[in-house]
C-alpha positions in Angstrom: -1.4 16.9 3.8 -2.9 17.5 0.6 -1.8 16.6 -3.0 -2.7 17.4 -6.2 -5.0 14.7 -8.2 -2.5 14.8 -11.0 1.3 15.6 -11.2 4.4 15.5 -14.1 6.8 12.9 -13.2 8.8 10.1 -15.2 7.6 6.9 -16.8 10.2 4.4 -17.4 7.8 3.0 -20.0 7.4 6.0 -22.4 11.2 7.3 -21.2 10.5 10.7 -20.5 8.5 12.8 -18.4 4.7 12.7 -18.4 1.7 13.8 -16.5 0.5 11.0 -13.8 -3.2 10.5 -11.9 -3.1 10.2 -8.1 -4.1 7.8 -6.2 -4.2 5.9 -3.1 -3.0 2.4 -2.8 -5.6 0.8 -0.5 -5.1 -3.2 0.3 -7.7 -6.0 -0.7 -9.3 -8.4 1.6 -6.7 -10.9 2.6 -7.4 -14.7 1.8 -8.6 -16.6 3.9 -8.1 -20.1 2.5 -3.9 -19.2 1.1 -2.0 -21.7 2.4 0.0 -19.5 4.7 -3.4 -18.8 6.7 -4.4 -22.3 7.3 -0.8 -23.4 8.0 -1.3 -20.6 10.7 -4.6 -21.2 11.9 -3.7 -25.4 12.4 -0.4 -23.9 14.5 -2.2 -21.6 16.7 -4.0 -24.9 17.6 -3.5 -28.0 20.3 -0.8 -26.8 23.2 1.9 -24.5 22.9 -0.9 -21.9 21.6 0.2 -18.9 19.4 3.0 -19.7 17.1 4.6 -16.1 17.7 3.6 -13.0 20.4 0.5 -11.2 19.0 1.2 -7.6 18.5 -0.8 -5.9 21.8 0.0 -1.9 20.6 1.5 -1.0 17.5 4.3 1.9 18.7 3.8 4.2 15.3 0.9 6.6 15.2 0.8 6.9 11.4 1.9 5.3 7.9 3.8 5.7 5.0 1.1 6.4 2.3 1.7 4.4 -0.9 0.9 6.5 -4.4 -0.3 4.9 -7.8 0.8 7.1 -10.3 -1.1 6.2 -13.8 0.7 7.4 -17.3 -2.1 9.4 -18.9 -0.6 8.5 -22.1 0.9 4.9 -21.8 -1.7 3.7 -19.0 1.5 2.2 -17.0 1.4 2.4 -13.6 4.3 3.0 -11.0 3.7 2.9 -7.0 5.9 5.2 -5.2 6.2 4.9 -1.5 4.6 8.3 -0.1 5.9 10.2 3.5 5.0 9.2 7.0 1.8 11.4 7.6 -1.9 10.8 9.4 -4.0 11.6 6.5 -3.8 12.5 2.7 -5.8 14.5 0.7 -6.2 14.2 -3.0 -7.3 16.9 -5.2 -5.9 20.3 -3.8 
């Protein structure tokens, strides 16, 4: 699907409607030393084995995109949850 780089929508901060960059959410390397991890790691260890069944096939094909919209004027940024669809292109 393709999307335009920028679009009007409302930001709560300025209270009215304003024109918004486009872009792609796109998730940062996990930690590796966050508590939950090592908790995780320690459990997966000694007998019994995996604390809970590790995911063999996922059954969707695609994901729900997530949007940053940017406020040209205020700088504030809003993430809206996109639509279930295999690729997006920005800038059409």
């Amino acid at each position: 699907m393709k999307m335009a780089k920028e679009l009007n929508t409302y930001c709560p901060k300025c209270r009215r409607h304003t024109s918004h960059s486009v872009t792609l959410y796109k998730k940062g390397r996990e930690r590796a030393l966050a508590a939950g991890v090592r908790r995780h790691e320690l459990e997966k260890h000694g007998y019994g084995g995996q604390k809970w069944p590790e995911l063999k096939r996922t059954a969707k094909t695609t994901k729900k995109q997530l949007l940053r919209l940017k406020c040209k004027s205020c700088g504030y940024t809003i993430q809206r949850y996109g639509v279930r669809l295999r690729k997006l292109e920005l800038g059409a």
